[in-house]
Biopython code that builds the backbone (N, CA, C, O; Angstrom):
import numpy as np
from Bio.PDB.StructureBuilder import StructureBuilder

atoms = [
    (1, "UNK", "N", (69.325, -167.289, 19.506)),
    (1, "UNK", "CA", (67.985, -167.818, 19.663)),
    (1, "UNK", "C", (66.943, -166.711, 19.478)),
    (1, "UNK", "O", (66.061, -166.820, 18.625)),
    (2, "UNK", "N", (67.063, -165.497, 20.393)),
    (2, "UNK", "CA", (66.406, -164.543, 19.840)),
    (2, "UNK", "C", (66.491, -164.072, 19.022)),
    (2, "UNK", "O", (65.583, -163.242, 18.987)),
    (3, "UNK", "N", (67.363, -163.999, 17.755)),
    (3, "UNK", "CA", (67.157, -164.189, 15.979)),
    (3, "UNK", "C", (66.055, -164.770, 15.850)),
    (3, "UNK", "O", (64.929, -164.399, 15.520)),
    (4, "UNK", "N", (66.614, -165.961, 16.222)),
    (4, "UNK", "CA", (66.011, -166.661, 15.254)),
    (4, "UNK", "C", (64.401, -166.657, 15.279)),
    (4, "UNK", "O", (63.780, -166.982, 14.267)),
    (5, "UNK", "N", (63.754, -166.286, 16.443)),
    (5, "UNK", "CA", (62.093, -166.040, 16.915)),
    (5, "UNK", "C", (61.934, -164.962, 15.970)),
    (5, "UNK", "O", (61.246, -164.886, 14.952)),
    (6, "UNK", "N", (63.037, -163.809, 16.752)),
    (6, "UNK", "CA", (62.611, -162.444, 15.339)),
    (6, "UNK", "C", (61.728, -162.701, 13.885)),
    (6, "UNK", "O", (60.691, -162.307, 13.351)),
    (7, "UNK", "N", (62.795, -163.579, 13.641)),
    (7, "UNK", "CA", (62.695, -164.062, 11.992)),
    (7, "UNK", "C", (61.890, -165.190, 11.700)),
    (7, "UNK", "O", (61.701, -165.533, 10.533)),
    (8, "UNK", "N", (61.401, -165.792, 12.659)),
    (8, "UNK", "CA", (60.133, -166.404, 12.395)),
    (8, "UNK", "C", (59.105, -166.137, 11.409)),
    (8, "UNK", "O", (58.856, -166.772, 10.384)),
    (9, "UNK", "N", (58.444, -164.912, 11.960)),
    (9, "UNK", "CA", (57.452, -163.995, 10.950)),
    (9, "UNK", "C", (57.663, -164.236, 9.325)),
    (9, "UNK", "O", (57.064, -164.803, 8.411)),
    (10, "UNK", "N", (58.658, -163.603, 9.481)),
    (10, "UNK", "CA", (59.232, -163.694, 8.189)),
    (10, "UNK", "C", (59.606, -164.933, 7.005)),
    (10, "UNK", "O", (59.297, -165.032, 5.818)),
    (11, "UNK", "N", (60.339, -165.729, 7.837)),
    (11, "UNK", "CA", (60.561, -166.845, 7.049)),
    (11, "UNK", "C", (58.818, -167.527, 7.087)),
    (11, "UNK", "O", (58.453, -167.979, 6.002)),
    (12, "UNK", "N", (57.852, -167.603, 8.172)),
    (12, "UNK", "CA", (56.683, -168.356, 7.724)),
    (12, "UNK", "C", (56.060, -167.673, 6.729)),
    (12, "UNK", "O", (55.185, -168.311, 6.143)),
    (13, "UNK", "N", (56.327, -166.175, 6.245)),
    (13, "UNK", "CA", (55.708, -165.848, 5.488)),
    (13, "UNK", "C", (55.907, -165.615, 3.952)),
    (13, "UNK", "O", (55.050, -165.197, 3.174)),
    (14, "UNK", "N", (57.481, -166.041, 3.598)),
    (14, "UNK", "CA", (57.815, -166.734, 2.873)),
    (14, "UNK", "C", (57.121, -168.280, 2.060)),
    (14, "UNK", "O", (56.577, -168.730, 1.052)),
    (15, "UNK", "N", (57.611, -168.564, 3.305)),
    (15, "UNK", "CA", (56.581, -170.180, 2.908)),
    (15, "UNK", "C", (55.589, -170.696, 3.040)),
    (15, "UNK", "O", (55.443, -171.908, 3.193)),
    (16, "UNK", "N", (54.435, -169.590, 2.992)),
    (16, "UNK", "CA", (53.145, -168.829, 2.688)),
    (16, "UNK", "C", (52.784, -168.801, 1.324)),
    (16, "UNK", "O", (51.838, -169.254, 0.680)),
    (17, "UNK", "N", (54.453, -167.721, 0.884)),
    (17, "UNK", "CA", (53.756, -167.230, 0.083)),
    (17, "UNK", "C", (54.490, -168.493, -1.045)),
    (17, "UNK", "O", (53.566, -168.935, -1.728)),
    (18, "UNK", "N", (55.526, -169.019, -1.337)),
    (18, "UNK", "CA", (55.772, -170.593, -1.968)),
    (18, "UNK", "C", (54.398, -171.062, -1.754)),
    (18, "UNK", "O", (53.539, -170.549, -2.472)),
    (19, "UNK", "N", (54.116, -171.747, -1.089)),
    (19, "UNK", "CA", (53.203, -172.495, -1.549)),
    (19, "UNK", "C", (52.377, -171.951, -2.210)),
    (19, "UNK", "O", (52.257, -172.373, -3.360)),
    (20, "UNK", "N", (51.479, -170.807, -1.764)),
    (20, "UNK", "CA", (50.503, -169.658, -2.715)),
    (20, "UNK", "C", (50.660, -169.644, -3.919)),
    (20, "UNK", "O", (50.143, -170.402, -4.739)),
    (21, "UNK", "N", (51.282, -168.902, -4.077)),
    (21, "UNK", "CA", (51.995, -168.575, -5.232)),
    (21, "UNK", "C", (53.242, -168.627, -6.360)),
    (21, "UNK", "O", (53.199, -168.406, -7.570)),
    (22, "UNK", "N", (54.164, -168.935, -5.651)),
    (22, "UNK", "CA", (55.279, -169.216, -6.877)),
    (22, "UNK", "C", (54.949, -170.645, -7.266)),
    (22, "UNK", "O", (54.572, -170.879, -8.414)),
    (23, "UNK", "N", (55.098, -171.802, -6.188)),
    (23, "UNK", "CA", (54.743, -173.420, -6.918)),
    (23, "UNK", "C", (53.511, -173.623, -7.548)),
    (23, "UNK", "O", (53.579, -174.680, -8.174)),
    (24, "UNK", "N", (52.460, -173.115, -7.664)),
    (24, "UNK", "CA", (51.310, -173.157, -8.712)),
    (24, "UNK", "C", (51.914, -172.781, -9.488)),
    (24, "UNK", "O", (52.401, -173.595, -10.272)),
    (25, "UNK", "N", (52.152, -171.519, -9.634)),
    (25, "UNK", "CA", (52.702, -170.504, -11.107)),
    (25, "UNK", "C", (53.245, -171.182, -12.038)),
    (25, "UNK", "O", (52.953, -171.229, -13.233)),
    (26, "UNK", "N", (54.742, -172.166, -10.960)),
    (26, "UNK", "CA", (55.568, -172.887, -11.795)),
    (26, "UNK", "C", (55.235, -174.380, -12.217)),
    (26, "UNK", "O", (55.896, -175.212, -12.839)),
    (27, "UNK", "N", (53.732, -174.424, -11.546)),
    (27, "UNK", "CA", (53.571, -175.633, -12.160)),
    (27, "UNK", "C", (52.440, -175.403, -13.659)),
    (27, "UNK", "O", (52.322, -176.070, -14.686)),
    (28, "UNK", "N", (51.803, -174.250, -13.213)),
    (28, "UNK", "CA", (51.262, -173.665, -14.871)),
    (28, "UNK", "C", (51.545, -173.694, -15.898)),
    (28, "UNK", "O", (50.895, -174.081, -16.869)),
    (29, "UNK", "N", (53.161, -173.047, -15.797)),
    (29, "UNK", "CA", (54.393, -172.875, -16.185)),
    (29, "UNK", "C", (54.644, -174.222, -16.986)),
    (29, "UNK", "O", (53.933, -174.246, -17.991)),
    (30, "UNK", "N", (55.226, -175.049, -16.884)),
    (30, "UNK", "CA", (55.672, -175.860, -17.076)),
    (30, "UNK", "C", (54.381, -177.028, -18.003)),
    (30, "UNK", "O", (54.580, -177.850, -18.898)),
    (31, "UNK", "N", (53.540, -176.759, -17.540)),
    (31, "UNK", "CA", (51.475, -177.265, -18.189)),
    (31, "UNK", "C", (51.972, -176.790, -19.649)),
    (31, "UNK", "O", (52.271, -177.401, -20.675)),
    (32, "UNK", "N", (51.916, -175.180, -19.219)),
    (32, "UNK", "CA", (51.735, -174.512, -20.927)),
    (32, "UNK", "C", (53.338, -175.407, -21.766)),
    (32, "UNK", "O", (53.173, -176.243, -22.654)),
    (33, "UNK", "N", (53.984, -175.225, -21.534)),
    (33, "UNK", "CA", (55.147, -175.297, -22.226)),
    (33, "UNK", "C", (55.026, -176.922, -22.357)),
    (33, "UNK", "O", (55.557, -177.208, -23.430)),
    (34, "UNK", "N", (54.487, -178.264, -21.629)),
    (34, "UNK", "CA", (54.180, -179.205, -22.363)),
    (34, "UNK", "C", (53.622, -179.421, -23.604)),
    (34, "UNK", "O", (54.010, -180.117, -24.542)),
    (35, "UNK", "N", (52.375, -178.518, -23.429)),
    (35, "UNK", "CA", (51.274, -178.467, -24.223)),
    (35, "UNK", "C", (51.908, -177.914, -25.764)),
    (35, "UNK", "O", (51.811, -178.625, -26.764)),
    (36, "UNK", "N", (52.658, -176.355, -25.801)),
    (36, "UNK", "CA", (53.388, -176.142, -26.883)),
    (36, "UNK", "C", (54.445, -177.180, -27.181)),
    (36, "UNK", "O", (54.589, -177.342, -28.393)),
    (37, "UNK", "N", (55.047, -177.759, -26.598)),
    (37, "UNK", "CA", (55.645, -178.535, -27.002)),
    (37, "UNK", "C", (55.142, -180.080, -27.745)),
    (37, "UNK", "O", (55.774, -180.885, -28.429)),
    (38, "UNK", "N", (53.979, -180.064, -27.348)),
    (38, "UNK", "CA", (53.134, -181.312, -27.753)),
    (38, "UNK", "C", (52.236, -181.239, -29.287)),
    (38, "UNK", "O", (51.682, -182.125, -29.939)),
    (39, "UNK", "N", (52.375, -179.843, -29.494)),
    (39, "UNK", "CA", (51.439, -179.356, -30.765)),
    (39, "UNK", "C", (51.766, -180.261, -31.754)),
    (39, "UNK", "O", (52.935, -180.643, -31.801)),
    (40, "UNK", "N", (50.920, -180.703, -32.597)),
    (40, "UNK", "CA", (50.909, -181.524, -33.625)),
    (40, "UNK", "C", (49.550, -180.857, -34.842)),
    (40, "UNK", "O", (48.452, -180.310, -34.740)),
    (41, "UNK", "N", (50.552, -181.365, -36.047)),
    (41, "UNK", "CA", (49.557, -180.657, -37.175)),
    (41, "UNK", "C", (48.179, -181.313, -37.201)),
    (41, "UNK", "O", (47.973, -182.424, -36.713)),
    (42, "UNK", "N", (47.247, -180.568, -37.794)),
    (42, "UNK", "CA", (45.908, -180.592, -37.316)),
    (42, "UNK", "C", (44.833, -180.046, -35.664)),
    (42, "UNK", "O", (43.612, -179.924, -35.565)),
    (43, "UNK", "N", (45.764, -179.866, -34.765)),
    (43, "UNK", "CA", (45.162, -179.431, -33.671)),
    (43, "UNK", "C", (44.112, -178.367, -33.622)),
    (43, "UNK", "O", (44.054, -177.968, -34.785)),
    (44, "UNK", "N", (43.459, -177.852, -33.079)),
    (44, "UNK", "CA", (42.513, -177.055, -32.897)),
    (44, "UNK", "C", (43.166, -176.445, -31.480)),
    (44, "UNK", "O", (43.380, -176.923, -30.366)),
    (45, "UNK", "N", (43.399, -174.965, -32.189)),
    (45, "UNK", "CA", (44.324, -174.067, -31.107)),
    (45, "UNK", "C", (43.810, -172.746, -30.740)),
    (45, "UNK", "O", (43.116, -172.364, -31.681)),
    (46, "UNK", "N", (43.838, -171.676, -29.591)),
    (46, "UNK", "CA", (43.523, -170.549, -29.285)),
    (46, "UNK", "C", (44.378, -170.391, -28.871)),
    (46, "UNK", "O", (44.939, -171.040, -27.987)),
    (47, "UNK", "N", (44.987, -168.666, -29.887)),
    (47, "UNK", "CA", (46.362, -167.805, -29.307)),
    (47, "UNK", "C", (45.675, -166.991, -28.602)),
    (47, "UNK", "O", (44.490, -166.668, -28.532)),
    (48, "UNK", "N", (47.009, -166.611, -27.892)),
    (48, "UNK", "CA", (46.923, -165.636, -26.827)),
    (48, "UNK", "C", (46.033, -164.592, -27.375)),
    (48, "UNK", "O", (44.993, -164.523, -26.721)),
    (49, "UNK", "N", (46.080, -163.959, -28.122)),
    (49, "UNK", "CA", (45.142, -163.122, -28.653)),
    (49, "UNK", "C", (43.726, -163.548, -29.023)),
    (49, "UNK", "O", (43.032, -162.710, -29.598)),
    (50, "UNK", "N", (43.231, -164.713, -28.771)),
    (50, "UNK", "CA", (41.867, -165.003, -29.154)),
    (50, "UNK", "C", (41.291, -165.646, -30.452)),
    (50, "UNK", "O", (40.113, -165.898, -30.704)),
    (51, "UNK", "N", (42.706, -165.906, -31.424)),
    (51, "UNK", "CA", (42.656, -165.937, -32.520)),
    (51, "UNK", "C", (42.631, -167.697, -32.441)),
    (51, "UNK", "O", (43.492, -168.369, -31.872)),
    (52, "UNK", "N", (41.217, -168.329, -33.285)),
    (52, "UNK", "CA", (40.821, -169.622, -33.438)),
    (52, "UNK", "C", (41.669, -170.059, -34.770)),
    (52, "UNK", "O", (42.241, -169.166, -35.395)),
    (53, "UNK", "N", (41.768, -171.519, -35.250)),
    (53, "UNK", "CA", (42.492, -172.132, -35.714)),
    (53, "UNK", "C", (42.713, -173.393, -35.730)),
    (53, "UNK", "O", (42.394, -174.002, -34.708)),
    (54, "UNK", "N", (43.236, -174.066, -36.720)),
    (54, "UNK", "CA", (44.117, -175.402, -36.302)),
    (54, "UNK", "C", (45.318, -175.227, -37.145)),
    (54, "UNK", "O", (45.555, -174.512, -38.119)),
    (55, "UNK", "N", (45.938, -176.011, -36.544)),
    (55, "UNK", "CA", (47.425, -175.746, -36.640)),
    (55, "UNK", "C", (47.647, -176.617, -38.396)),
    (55, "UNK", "O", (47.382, -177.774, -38.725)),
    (56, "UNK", "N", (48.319, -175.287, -39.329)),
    (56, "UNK", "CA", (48.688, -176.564, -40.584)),
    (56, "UNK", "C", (50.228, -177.057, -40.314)),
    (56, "UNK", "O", (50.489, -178.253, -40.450)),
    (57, "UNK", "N", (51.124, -176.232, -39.975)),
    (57, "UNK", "CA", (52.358, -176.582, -39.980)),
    (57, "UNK", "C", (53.215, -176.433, -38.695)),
    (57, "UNK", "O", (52.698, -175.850, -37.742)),
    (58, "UNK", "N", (54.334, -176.853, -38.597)),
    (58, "UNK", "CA", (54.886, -176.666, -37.013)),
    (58, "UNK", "C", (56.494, -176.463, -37.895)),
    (58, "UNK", "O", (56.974, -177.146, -38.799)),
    (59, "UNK", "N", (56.896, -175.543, -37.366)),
    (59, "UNK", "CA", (58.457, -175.363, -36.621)),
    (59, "UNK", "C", (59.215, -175.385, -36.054)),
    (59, "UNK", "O", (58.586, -176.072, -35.248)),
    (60, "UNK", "N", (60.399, -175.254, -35.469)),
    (60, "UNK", "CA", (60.962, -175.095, -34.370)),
    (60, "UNK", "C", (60.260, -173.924, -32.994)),
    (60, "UNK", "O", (60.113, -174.056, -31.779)),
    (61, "UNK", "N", (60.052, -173.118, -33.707)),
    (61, "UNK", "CA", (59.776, -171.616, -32.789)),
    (61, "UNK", "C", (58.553, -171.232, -32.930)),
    (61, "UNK", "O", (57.803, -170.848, -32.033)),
    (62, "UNK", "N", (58.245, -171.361, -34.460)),
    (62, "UNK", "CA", (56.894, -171.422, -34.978)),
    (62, "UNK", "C", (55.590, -171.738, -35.461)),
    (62, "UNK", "O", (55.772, -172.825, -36.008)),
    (63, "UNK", "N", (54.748, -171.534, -35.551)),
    (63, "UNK", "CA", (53.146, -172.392, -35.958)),
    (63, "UNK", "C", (52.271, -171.657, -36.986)),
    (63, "UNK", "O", (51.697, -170.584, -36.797)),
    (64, "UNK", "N", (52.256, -172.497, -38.249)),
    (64, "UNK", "CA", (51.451, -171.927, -39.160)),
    (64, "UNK", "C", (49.864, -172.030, -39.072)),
    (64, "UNK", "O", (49.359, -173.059, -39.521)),
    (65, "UNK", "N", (49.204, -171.249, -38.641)),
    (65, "UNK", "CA", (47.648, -171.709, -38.298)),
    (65, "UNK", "C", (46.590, -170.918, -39.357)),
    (65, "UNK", "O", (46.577, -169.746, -39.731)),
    (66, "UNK", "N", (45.501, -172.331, -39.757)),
    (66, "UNK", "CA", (44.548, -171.853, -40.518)),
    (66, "UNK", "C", (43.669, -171.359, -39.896)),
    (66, "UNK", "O", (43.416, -171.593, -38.714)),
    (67, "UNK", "N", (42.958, -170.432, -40.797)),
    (67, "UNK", "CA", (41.762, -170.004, -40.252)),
    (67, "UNK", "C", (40.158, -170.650, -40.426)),
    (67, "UNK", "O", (40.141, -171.829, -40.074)),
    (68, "UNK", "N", (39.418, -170.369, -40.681)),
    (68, "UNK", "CA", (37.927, -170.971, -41.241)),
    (68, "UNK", "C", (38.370, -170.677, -42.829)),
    (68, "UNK", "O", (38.573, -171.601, -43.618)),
    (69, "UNK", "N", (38.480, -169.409, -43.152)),
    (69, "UNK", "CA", (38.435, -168.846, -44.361)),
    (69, "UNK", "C", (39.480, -169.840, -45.089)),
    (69, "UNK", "O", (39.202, -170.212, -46.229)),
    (70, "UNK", "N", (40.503, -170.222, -44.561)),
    (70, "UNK", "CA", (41.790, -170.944, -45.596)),
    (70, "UNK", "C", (42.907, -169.375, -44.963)),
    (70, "UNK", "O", (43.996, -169.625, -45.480)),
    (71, "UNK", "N", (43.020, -168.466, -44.421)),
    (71, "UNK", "CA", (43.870, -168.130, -44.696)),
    (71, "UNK", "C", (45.042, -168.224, -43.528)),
    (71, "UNK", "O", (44.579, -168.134, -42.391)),
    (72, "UNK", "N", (46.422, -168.381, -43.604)),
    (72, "UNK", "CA", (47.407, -168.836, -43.132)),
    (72, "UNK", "C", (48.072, -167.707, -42.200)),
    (72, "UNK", "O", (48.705, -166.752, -42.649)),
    (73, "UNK", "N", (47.870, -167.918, -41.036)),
    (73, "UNK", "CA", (48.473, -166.720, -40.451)),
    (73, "UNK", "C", (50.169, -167.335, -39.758)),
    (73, "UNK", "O", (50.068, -168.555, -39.629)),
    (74, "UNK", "N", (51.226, -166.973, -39.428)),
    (74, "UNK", "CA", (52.634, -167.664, -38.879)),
    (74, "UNK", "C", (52.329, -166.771, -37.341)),
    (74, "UNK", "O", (52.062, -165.572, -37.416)),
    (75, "UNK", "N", (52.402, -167.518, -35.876)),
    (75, "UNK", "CA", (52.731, -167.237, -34.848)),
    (75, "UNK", "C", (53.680, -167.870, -34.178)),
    (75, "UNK", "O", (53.790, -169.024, -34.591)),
    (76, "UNK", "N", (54.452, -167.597, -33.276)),
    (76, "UNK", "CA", (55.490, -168.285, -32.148)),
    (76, "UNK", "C", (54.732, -168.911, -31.317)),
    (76, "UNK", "O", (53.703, -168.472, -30.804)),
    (77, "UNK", "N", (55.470, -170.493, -31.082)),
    (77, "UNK", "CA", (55.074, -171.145, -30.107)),
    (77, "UNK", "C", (54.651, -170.866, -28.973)),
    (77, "UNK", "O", (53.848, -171.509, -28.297)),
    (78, "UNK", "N", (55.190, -169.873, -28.721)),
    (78, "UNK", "CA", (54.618, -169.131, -27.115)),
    (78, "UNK", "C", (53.371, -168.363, -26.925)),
    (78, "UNK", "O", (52.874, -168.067, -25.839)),
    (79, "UNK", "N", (52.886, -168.049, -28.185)),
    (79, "UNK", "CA", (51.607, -167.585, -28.469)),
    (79, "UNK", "C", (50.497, -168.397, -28.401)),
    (79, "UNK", "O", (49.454, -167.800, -28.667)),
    (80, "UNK", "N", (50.344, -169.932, -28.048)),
    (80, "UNK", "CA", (49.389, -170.567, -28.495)),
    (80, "UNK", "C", (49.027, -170.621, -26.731)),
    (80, "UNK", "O", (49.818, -171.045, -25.889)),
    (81, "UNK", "N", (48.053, -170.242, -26.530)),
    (81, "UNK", "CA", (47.410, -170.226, -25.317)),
    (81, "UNK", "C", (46.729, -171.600, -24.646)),
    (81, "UNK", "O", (46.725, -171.903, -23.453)),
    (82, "UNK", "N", (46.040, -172.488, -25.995)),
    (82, "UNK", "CA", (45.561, -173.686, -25.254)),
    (82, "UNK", "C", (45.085, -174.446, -26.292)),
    (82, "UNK", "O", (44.330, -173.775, -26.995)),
    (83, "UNK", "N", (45.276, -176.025, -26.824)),
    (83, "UNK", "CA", (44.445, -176.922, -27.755)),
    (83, "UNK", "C", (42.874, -177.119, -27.538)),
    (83, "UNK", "O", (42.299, -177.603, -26.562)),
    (84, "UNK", "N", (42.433, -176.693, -28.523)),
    (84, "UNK", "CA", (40.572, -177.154, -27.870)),
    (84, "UNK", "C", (40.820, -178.313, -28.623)),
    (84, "UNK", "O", (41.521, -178.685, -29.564)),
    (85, "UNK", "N", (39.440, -179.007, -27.352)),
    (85, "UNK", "CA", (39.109, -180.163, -28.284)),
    (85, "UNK", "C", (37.671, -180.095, -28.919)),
    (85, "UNK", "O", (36.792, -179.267, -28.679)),
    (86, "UNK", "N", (37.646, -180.908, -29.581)),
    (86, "UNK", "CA", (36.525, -180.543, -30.499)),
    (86, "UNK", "C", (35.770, -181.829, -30.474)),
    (86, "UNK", "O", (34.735, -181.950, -31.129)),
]
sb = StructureBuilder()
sb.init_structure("model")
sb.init_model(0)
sb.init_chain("A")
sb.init_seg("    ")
for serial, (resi, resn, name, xyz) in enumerate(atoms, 1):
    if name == "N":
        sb.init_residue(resn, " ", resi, " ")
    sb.init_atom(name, np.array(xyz, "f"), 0.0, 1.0, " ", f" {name:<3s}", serial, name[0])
structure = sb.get_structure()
């Protein structure tokens, strides 16, 4: 019994920090990776790097995105940070 008080502290601060922080994270988590998974040609996309676009082609892994100019840059799905809408 006196364990288990000891460890009180501890375990509430565990499940502190779950709720805080890891179950948001993993529900972020799981947001982005819909969203890449949802990409469809024509979208209007911002990569991780800042780089504007809409999407001309899709791959398995990859995304061919235009620019304003016409020119074609290839990034990984995991790069696409978020669909704007327009």
């Amino acid at each position: 019994m006196e364990m288990l008080i000891s460890l009180s502290p501890i375990i509430l601060m565990f499940v502190i920090f779950y709720f805080l922080l890891i179950r948001p994270q993993q529900k972020r988590q799981k947001k982005v990776k819909e969203m890449q998974a949802d990409l469809q040609k024509g979208d209007s996309v911002v990569t991780i790097g800042g780089f504007h676009g809409v999407v001309h082609a899709i791959d398995e892994n990859t995304v061919i995105i235009q620019a304003g100019d016409g020119s074609k840059l290839t990034y990984d799905r995991s790069a696409i940070r978020e669909v704007v809408q327009n």
